[in-house]
LUMROFI-516168 format. One record per residue (C-alpha): residue in three letters; x, y, z; residue number from 1. Coordinates in pm, 1 decimal. Last residue first. Layout:
% residues N
- residu;c1;c2;c3;num
- Ala;X;Y;Z;NUM .
...
This chain:
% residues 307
- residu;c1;c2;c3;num
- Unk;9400.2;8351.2;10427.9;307 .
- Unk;9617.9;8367.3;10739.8;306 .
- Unk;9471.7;8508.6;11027.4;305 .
- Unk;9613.8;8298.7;11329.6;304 .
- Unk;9889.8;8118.6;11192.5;303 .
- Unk;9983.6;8406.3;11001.3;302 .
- Unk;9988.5;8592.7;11283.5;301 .
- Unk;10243.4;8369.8;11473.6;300 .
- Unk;10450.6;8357.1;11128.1;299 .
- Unk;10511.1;8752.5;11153.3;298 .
- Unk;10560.1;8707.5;11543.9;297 .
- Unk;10833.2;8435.4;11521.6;296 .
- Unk;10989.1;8629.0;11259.4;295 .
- Unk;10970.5;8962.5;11401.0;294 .
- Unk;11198.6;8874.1;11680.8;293 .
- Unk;11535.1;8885.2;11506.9;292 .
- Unk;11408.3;9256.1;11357.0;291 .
- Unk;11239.0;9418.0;11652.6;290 .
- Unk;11591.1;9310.7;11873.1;289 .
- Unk;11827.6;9457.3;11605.1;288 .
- Unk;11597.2;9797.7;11559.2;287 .
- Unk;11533.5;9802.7;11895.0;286 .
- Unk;11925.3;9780.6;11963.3;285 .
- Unk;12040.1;10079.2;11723.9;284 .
- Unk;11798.4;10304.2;11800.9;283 .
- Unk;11836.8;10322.9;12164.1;282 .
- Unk;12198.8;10302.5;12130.0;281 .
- Unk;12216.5;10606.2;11865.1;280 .
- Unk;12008.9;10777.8;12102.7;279 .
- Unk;12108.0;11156.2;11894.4;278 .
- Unk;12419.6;11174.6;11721.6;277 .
- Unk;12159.4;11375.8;11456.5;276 .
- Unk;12280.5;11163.7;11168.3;275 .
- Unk;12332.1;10859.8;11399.3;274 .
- Unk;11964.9;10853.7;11546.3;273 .
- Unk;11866.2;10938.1;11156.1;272 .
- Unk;12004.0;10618.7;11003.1;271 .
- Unk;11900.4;10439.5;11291.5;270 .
- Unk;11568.4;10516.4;11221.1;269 .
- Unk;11622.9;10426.8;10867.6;268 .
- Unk;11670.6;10051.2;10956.9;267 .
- Unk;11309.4;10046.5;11031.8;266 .
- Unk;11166.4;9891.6;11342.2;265 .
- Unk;11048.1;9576.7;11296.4;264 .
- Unk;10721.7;9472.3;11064.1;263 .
- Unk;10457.8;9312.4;11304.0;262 .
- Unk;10180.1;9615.2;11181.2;261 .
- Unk;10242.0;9511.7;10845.5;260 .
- Unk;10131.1;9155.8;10901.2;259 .
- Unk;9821.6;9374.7;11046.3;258 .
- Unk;9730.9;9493.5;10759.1;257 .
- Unk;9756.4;9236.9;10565.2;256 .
- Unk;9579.3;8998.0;10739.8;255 .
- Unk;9277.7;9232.7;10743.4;254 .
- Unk;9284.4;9257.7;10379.5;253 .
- Unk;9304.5;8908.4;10329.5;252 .
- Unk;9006.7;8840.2;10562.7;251 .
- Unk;8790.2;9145.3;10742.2;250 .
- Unk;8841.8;9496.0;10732.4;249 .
- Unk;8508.6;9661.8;10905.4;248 .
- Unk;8722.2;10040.9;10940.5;247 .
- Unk;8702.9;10073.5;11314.1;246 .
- Unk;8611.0;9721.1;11423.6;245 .
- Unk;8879.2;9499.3;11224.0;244 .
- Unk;9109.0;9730.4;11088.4;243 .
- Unk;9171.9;9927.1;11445.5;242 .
- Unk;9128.5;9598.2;11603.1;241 .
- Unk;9456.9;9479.1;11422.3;240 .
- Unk;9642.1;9739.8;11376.0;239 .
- Unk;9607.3;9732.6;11703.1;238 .
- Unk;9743.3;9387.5;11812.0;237 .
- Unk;9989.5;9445.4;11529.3;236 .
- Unk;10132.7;9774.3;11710.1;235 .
- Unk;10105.9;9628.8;12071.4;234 .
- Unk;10335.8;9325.4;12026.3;233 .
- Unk;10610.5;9408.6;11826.7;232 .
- Unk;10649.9;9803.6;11796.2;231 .
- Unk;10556.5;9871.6;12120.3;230 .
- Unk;10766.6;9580.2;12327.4;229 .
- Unk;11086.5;9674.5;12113.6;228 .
- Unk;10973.1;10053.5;12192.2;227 .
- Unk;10964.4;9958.1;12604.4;226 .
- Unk;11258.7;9729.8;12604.4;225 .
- Unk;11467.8;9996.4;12414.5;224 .
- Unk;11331.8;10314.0;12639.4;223 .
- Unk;11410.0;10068.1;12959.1;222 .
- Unk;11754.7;9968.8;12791.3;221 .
- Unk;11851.2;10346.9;12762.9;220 .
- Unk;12255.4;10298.5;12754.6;219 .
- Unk;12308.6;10331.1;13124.5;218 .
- Unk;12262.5;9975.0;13138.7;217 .
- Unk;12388.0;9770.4;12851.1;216 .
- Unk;12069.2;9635.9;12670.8;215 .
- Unk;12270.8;9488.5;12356.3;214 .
- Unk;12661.7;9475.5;12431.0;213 .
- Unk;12897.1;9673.0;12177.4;212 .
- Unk;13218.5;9623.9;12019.9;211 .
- Unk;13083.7;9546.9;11731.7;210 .
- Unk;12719.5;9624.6;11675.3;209 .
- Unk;12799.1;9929.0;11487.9;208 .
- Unk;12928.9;9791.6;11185.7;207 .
- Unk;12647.9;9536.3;11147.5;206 .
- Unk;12452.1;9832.1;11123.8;205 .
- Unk;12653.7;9982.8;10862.6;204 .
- Unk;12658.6;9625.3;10690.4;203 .
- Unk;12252.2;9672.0;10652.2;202 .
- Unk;12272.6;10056.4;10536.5;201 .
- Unk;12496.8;9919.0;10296.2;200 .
- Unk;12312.0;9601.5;10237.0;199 .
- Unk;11946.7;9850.5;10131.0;198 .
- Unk;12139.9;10144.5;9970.4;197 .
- Unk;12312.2;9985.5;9691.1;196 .
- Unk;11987.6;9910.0;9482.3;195 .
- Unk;11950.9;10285.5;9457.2;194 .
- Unk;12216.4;10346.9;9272.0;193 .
- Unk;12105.6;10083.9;9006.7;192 .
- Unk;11750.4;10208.3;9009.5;191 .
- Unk;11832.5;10546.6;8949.5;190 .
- Unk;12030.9;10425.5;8597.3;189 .
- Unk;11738.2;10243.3;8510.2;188 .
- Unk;11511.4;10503.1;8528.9;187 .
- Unk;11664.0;10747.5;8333.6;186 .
- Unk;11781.3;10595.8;8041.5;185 .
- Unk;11494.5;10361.1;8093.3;184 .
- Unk;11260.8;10592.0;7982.4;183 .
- Unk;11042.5;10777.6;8265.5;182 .
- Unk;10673.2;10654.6;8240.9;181 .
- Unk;10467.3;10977.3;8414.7;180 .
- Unk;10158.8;10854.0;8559.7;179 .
- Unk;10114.4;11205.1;8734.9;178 .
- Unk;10054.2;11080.9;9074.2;177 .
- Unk;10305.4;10795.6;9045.4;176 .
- Unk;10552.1;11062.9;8916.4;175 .
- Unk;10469.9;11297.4;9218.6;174 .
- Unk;10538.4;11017.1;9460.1;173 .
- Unk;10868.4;10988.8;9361.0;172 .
- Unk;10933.9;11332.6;9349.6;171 .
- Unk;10808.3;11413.2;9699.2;170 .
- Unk;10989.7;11078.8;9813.4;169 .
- Unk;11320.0;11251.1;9648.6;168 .
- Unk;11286.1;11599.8;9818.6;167 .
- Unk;11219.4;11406.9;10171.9;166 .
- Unk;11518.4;11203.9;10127.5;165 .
- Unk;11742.4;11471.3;10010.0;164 .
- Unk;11667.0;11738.0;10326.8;163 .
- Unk;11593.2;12068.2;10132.4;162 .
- Unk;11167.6;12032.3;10243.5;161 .
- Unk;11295.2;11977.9;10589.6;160 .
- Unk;11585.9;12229.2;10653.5;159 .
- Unk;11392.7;12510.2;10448.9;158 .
- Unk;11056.5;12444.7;10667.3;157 .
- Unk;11240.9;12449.6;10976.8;156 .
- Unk;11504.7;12743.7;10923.0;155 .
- Unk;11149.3;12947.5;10806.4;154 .
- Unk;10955.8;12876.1;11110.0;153 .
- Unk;11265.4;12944.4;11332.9;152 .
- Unk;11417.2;12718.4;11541.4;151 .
- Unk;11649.2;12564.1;11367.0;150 .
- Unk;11904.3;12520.6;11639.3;149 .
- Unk;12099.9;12147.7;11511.4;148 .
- Unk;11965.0;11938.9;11814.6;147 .
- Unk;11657.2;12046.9;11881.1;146 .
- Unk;11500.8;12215.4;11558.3;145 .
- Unk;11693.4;11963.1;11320.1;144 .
- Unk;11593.3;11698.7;11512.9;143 .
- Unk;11221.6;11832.0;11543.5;142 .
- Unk;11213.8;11879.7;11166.9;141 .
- Unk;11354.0;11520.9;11130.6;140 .
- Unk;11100.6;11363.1;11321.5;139 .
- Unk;10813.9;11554.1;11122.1;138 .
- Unk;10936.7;11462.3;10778.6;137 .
- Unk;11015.4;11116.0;10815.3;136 .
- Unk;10697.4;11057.0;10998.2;135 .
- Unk;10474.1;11242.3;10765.0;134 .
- Unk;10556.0;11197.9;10386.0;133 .
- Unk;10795.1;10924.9;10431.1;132 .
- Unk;10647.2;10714.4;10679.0;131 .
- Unk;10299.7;10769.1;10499.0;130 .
- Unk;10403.6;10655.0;10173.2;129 .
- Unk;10636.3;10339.8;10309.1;128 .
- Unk;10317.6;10222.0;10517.8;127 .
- Unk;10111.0;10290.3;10145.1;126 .
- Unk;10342.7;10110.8;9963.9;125 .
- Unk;10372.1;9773.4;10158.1;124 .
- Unk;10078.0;9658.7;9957.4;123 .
- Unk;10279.4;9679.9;9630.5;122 .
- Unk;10449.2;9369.3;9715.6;121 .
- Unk;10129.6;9168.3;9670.3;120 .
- Unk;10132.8;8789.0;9750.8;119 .
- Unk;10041.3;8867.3;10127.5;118 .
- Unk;10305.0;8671.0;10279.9;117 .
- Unk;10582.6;8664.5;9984.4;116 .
- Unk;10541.4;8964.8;9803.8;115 .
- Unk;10432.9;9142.4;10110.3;114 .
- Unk;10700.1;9074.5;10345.3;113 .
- Unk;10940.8;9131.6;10042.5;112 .
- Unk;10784.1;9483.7;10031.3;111 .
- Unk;10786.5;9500.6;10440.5;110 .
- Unk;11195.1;9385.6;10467.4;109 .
- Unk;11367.2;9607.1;10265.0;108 .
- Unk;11137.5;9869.3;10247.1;107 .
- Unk;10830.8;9890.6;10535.6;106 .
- Unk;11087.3;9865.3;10796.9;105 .
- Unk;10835.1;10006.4;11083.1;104 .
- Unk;10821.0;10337.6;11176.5;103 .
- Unk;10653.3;10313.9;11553.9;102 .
- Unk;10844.9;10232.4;11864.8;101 .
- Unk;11163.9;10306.9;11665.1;100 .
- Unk;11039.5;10658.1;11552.6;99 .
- Unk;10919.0;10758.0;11910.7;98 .
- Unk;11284.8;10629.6;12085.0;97 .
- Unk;11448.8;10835.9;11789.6;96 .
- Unk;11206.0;11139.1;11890.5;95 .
- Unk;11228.7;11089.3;12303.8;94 .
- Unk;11611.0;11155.6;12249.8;93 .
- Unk;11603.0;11491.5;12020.1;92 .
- Unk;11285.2;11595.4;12299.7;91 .
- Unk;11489.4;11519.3;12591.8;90 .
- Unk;11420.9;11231.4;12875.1;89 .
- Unk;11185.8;11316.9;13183.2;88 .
- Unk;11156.4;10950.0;13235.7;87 .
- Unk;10768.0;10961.1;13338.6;86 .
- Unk;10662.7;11245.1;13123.6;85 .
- Unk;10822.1;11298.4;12827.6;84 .
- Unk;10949.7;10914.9;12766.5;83 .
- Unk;10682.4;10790.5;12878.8;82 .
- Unk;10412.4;11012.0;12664.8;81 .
- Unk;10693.5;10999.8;12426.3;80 .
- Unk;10675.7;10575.2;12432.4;79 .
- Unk;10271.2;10595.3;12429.3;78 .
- Unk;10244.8;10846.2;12143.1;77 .
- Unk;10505.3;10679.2;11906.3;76 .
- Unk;10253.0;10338.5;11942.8;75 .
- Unk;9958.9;10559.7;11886.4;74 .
- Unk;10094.5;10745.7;11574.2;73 .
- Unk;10171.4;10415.0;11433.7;72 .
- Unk;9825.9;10194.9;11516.5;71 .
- Unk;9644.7;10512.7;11302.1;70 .
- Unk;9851.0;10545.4;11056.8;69 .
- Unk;9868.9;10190.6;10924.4;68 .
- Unk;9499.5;10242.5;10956.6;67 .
- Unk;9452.6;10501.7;10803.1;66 .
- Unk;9695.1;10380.5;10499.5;65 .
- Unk;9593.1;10010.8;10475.6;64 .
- Unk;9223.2;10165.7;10330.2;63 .
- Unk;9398.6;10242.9;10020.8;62 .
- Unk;9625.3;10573.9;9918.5;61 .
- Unk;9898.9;10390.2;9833.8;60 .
- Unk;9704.4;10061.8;9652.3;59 .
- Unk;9526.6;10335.3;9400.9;58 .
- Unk;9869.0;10510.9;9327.0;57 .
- Unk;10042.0;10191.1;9217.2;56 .
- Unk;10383.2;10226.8;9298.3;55 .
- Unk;10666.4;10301.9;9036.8;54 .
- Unk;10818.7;10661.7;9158.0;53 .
- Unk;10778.6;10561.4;9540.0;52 .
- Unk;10999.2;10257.5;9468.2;51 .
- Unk;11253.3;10446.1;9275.5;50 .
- Unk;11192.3;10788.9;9429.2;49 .
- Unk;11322.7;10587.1;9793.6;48 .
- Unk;11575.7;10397.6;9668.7;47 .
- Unk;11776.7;10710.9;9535.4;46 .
- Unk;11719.6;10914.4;9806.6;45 .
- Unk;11884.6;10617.9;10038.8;44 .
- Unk;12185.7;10612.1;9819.3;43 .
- Unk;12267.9;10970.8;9813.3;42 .
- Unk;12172.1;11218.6;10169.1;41 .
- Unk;12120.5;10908.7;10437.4;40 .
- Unk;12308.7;10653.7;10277.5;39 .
- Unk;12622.0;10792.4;10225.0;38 .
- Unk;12629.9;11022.4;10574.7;37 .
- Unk;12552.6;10683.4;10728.7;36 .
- Unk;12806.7;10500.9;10504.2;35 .
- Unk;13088.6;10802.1;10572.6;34 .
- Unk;13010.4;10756.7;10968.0;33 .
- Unk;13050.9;10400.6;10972.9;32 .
- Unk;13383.0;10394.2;10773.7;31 .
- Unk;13544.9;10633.5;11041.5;30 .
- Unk;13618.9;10276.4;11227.4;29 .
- Unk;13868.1;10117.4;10989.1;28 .
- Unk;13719.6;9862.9;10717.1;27 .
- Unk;13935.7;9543.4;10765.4;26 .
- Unk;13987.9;9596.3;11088.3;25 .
- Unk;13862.8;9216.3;11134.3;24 .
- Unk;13590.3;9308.7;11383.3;23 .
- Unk;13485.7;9598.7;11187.0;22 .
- Unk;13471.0;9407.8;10892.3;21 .
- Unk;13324.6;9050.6;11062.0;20 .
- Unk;13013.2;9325.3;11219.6;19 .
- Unk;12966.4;9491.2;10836.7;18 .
- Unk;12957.7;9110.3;10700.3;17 .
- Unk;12727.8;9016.7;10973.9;16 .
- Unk;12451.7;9237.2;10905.6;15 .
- Unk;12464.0;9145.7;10536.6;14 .
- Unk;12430.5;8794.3;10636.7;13 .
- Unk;12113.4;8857.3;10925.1;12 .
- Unk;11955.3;9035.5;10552.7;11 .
- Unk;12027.9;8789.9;10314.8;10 .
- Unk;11850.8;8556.5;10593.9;9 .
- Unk;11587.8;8718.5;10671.8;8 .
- Unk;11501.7;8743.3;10300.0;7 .
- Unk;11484.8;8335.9;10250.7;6 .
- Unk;11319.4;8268.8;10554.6;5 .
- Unk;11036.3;8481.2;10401.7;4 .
- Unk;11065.5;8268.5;10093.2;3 .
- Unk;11070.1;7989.3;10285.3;2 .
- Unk;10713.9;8077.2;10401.8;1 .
C-alpha cells in the first residue's frame, strides 16, 4: 500500500504548491481562471484521447461498467432529488452538487488506484469511459442550457459534441475501437501535453483554497456534507451490493469494483463548477474533503475484501 501512499502524496504536494503561490503572490489571482480555461479546452483534451486512445477495449466495456453506472447515477439521483426538492436549489447548482456526489476521480487518482490496489491500471477505464461519454456530456449540456441560454435542440447538441473534451474522448475511444497504432510522432507528442494537465489542474485547486474556509455557512455546506457523505460512504456500499447480488461478482472482481466506488470526487468537477461560475464552493470543498478522506476508506475496504 505504499505505493498508494506514494500518489496521495504527489498529489496533497501539488495541491500545496498552487495554495504557497497564491499565498506568496507569486502567481497573481487572474492565474486561476487562465489554468481552468487551460485545462478545461487544451491540456485536459489532451489527457483524456491519450488514455482513452490506449485502453483495452475488452476491460472498458466489462462487467465494472454497469455497475460503476449503476451506484453513480443513484448517488447523483439522491443529492438532485434533495437538492430539487427539499432545498429548492437551481438546476446549474443542483448539476455540480450531482457531479461531485457521483463522478469519481477515475484519472489521476483511480488508474494509480488500480495499478497499485487492484494490480491492473486498465480497470479504471471503464469508470473514466462512462464519465466521459455520459456524465461529462449530460452535465455540461444542462450547464450550457442553464447558465449560458442554449436552449434549443440544435444550440445543445452543437455546444456538446464542439466542447474539446467531449470531441477528444470520442476520438480516443474511437482509436481503441478501431485498433488503430498511431506512430510515435503522433502519439508521443499528445502524451507530453497531456501529462501537464493532471498537477495543473491539481495547483489550480490549491489556488483556490487560499483565502478560503472549508464548510463556511452560506457557502452550501449542507449540499457539500451531503455529496462528501454520497460519494464516500453510500457509493462503495452500493457498488458493492449492486456487484455482489445484481450481477453475482464475487472476489477480485468484486474488490475492484467497489475500490472504485471509494474514489473521491473528480478534480474535473471543479473544472466545470468554475467554467460555468456555477457552485464553485460546493465543488471545490467535496472534492478536497472526498479526496483527504478516501484514504482511510480505500484501505478500510481493502481490509474487508481484499484478495
Amino acid at each position: 500500500m505504499i505505493d498508494v501512499l506514494t500518489g496521495f502524496a504527489v498529489i496533497t504536494l501539488a495541491v500545496v504548491v498552487g495554495w504557497v503561490s497564491a499565498r506568496s503572490g507569486v502567481l497573481p489571482p487572474e492565474t486561476r481562471q487562465v489554468l481552468a480555461k487551460m485545462n478545461f479546452t487544451v491540456l485536459g483534451p489532451f489527457l483524456l484521447f491519450s488514455v482513452l486512445s490506449t485502453a483495452d477495449v475488452e476491460t472498458l466495456f466489462s462487467a465494472l461498467l454497469p455497475v460503476s453506472a449503476a451506484a453513480a447515477v443513484t448517488m447523483m439521483t439522491i443529492f438532485a432529488l434533495v437538492s430539487l426538492l427539499i432545498w429548492r436549489r437551481g438546476v446549474a447548482h443542483t448539476v455540480i452538487g450531482s457531479l461531485a456526489s457521483g463522478y469519481v476521480n477515475g484519472n489521476n487518482i483511480g488508474i494509480p488506484i488500480a495499478a497499485y490496489m487492484l494490480g491492473d491500471a486498465a480497470l479504471a477505464g471503464p469508470i473514466v469511459l462512462l464519465q466521459l461519454m455520459l456524465f461529462a456530456p449530460v452535465g455540461i449540456a444542462i450547464l450550457g442550457a442553464t447558465v449560458e441560454g442554449r436552449t434549443s435542440i440544435g444550440a445543445i447538441v452543437r455546444g456538446t459534441l464542439l466542447n474539446p473534451i467531449i470531441v477528444a474522448s470520442l476520438l480516443g475511444v474511437l482509436v481503441a475501437v478501431t485498433g488503430l497504432e498511431l506512430p510515435p510522432i503522433v502519439s508521443e507528442p499528445i502524451d507530453l501535453v497531456g501529462h501537464a494537465a493532471v498537477p495543473l489542474m491539481l495547483i489550480a485547486f490549491g489556488m483556490s483554497l487560499h483565502g478560503k474556509r472549508l464548510l463556511e455557512a452560506g457557502t452550501g455546506r449542507r449540499d457539500v456534507l451531503l455529496a462528501t457523505s454520497l460519494q464516500l460512504v453510500v457509493m462503495p456500499i452500493t457498488a458493492w451490493a449492486v456487484g455482489a447480488f445484481v450481477f453475482g461478482l464475487s472476489g477480485h472482481d468484486l474488490f475492484a469494483v467497489t475500490v472504485l466506488g471509494a474514489l473521491p470526487a473528480a478534480q474535473n468537477v471543479f473544472v466545470f463548477a468554475q467554467r460555468y461560475s456555477t457552485a464553485e464552493t460546493v465543488a471545490r470543498d467535496t472534492v478536497f474533503l472526498t479526496t483527504a478522506g478516501s484514504l482511510p476508506v480505500l484501505f478500510t475496504v481493502a481490509l474487508l475484501l481484499g484478495t
